[in-house]
MARTOR-542546 format. One record per atom (N, C-alpha, C): residue in three letters; x, y negated, z. Coordinates in steps of 0.1 Angstrom, whole numbers, padded with zeros to 4 digits, always signed. Layout:
<sites>
ALAXYZ;...
</sites>
This chain:
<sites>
UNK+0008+0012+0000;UNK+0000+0000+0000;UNK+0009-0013+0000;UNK+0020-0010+0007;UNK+0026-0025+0004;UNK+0033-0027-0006;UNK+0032-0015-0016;UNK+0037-0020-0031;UNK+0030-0026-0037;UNK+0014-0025-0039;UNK+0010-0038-0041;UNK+0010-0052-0044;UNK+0013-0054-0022;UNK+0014-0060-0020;UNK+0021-0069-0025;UNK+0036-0068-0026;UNK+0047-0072-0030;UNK+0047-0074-0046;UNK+0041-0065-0053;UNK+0039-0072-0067;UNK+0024-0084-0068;UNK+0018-0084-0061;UNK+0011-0095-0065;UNK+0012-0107-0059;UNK+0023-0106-0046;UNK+0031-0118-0040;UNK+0044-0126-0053;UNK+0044-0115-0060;UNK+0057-0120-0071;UNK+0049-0126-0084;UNK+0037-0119-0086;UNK+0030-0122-0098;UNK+0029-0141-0098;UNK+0035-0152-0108;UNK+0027-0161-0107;UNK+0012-0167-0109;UNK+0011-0180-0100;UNK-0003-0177-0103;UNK-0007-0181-0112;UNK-0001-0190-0122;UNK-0011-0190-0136;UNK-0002-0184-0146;UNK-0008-0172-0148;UNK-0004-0163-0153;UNK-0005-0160-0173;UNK-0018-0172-0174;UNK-0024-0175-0191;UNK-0009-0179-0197;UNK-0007-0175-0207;UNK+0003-0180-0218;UNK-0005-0191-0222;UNK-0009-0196-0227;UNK-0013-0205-0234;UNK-0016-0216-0223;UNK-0013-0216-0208;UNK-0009-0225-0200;UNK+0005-0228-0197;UNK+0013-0223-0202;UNK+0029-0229-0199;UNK+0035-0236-0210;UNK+0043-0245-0204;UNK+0044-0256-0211;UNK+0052-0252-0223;UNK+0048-0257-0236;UNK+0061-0259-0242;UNK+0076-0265-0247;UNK+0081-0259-0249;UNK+0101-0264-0250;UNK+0102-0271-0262;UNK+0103-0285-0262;UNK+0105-0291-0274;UNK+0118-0300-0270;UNK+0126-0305-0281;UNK+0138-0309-0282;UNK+0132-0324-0282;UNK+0140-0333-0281;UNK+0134-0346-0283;UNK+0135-0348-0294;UNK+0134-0345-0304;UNK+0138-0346-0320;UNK+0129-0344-0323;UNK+0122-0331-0318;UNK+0108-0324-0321;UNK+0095-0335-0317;UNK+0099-0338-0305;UNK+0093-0347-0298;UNK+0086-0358-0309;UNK+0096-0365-0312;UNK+0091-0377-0317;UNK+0091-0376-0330;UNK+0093-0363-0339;UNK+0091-0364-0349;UNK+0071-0365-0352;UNK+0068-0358-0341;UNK+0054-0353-0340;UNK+0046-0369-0333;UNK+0053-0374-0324;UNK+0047-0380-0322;UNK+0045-0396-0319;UNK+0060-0397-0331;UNK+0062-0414-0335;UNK+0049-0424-0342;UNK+0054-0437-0342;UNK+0041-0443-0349;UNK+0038-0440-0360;UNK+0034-0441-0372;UNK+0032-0436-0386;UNK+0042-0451-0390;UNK+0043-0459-0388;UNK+0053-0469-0392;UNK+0067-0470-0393;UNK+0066-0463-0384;UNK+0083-0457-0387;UNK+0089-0446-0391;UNK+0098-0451-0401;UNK+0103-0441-0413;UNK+0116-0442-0415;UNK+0122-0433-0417;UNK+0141-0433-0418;UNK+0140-0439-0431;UNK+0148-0448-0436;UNK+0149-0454-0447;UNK+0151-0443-0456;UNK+0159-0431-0460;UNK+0155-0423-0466;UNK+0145-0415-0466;UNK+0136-0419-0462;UNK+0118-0413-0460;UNK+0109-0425-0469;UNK+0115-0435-0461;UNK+0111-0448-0475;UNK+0109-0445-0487;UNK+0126-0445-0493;UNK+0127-0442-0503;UNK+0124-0429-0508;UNK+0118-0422-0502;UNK+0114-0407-0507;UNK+0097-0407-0509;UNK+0090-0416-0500;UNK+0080-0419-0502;UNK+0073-0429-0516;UNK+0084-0439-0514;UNK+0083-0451-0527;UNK+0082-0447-0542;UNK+0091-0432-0540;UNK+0094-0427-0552;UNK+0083-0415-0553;UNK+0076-0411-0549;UNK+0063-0404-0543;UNK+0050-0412-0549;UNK+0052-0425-0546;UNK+0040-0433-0548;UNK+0041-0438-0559;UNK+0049-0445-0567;UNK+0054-0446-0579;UNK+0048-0436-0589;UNK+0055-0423-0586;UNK+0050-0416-0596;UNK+0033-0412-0596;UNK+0028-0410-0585;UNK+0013-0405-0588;UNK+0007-0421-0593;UNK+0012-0433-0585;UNK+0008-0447-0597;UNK+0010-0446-0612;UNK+0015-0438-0617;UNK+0020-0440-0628;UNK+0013-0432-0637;UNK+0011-0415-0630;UNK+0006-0407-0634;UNK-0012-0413-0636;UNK-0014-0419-0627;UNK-0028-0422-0630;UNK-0031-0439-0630;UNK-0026-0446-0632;UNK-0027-0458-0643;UNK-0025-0455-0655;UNK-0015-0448-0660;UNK-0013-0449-0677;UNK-0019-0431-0684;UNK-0026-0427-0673;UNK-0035-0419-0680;UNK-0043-0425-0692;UNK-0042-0413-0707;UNK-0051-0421-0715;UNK-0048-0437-0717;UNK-0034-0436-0721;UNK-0027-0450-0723;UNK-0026-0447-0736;UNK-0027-0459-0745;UNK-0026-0460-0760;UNK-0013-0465-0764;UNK-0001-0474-0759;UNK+0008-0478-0760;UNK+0018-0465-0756;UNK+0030-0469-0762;UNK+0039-0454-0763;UNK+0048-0456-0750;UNK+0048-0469-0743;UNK+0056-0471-0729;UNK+0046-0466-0717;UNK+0035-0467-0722;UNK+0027-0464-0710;UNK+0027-0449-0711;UNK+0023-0443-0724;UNK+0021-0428-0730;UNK+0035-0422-0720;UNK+0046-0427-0725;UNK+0057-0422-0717;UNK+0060-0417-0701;UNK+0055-0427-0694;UNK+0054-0431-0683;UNK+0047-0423-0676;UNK+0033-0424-0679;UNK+0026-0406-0677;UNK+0033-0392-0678;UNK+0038-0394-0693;UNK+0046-0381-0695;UNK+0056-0380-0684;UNK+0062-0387-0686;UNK+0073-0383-0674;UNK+0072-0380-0657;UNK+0059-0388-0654;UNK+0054-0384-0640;UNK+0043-0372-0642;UNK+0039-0369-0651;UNK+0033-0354-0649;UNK+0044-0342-0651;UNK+0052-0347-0659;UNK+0063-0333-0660;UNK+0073-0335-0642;UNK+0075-0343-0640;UNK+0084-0343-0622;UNK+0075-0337-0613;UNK+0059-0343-0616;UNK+0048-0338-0608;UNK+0047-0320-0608;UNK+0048-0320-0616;UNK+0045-0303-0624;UNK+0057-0295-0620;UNK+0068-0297-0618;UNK+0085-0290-0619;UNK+0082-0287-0609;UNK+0088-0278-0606;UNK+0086-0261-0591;UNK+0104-0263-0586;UNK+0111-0274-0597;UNK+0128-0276-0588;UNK+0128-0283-0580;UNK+0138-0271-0567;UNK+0140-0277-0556;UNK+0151-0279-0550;UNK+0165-0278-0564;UNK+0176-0280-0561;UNK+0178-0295-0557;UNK+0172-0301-0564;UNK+0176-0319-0571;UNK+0169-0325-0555;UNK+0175-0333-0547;UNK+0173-0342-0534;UNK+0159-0351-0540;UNK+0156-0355-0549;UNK+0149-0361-0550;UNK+0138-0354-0560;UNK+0139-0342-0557;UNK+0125-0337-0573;UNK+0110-0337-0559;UNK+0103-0338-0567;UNK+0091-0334-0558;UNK+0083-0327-0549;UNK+0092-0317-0548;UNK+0091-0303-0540;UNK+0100-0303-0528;UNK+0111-0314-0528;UNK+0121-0319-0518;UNK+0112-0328-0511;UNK+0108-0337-0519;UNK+0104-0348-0513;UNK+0091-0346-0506;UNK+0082-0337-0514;UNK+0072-0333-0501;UNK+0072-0326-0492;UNK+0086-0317-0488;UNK+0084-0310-0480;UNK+0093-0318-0468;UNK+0101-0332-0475;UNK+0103-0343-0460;UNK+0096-0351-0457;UNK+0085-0351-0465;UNK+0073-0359-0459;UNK+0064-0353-0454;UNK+0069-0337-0455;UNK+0056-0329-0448;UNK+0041-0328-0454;UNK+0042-0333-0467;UNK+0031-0329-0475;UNK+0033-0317-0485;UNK+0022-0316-0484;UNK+0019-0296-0494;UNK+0019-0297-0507;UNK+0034-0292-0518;UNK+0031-0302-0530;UNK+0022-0292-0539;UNK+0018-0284-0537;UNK+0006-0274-0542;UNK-0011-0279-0538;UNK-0011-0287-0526;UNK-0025-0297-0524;UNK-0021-0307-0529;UNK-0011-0315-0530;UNK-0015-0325-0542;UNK-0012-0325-0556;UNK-0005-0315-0563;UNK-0011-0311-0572;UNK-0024-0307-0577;UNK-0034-0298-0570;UNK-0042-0297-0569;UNK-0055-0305-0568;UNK-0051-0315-0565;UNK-0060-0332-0562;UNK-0053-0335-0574;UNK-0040-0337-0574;UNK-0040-0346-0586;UNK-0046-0343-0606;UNK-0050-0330-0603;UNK-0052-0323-0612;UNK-0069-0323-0612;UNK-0075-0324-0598;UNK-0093-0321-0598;UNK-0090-0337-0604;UNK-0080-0352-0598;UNK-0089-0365-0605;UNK-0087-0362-0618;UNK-0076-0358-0625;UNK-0072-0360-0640;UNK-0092-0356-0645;UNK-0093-0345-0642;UNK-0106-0338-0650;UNK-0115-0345-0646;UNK-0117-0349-0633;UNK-0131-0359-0630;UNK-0132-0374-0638;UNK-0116-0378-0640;UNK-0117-0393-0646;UNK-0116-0386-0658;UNK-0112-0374-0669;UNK-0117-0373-0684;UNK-0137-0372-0683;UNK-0136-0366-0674;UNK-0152-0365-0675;UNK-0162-0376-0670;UNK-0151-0385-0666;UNK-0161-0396-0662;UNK-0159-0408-0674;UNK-0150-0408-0682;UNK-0144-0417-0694;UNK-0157-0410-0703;UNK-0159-0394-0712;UNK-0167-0391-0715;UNK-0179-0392-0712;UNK-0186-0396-0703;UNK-0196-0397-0699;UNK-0201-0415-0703;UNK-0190-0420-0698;UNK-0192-0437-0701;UNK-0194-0442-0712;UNK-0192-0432-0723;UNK-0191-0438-0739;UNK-0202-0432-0745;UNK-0210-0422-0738;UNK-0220-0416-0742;UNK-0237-0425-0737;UNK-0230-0431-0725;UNK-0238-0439-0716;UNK-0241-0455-0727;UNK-0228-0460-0728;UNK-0220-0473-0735;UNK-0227-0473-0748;UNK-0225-0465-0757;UNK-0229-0466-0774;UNK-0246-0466-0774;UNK-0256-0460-0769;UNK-0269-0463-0771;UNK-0274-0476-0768;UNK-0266-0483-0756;UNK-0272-0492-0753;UNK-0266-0505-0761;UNK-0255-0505-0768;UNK-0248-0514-0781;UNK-0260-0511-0791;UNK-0259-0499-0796;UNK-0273-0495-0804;UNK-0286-0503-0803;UNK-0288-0503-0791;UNK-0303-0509-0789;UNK-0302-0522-0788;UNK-0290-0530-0781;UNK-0287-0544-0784;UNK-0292-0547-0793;UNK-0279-0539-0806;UNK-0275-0544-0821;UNK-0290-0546-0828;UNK-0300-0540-0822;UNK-0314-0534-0829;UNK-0322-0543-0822;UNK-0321-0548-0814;UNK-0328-0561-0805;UNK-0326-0572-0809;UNK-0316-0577-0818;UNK-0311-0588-0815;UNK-0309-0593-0834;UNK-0316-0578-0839;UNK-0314-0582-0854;UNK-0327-0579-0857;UNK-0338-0576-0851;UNK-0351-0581-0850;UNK-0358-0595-0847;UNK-0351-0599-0835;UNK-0351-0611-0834;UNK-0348-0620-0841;UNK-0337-0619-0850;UNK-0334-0631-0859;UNK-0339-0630-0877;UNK-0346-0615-0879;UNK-0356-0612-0888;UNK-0362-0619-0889;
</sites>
């Protein structure tokens, strides 16, 4: 009987795992739980160049000029590249900003289709009602 005893005098008393604390480094610390404003200047520039390109990719979508045509091209092909030798390819850079570059690909890929289908839609919407002007307006001066 007093072996028991003796193990349940040793047992501690909160004994839940998911109540002891966890061991984090201070690095860990404040990576998790700094302001969103502050950024190691090469996070800046890893971001800048981040934002840049999805700007680019979707301003000069459906660009008629061959600089803008370009400019797309070249931020959908960086967007699209799976290289993750290069410090600055996009698969580097989101995994130091901690974004998933397979979810934004994925977004950036559902706007491309929603804004072709929303362009389609507008010119279908657009041309009957020029129609009906043109037809309004050359009645009137009949």
């Amino acid at each position: 009987m007093s072996r028991t005893n003796t193990a349940t005098a040793r047992r501690p008393v909160n004994s839940n795992p998911f109540a002891e604390p966890d061991v984090l480094t201070p690095h860990q610390f404040f990576k998790v739980f700094r302001q969103k404003g502050h950024m190691d200047p090469e996070e800046k520039l890893m971001f800048a160049v981040l934002t840049d390109a999805v700007e680019c990719f979707q301003k000069h979508i459906g660009a008629s000029s061959r600089r803008c045509r370009a400019l797309f091209s070249e931020a959908d092909t960086w967007i699209a590249s799976r290289d993750s030798l290069w410090p600055f390819s996009f698969e580097q850079i989101c995994s130091m900003l901690d974004i998933s570059p397979s979810y934004l690909r994925l977004g950036l890929a559902r706007w491309r289709v929603a804004r072709e289908c929303d362009r389609g839609r507008r010119r279908r919407i657009r041309e009957p009602l020029r129609y009906q002007y043109r037809m309004k307006n050359n009645r009137l001066t009949v």
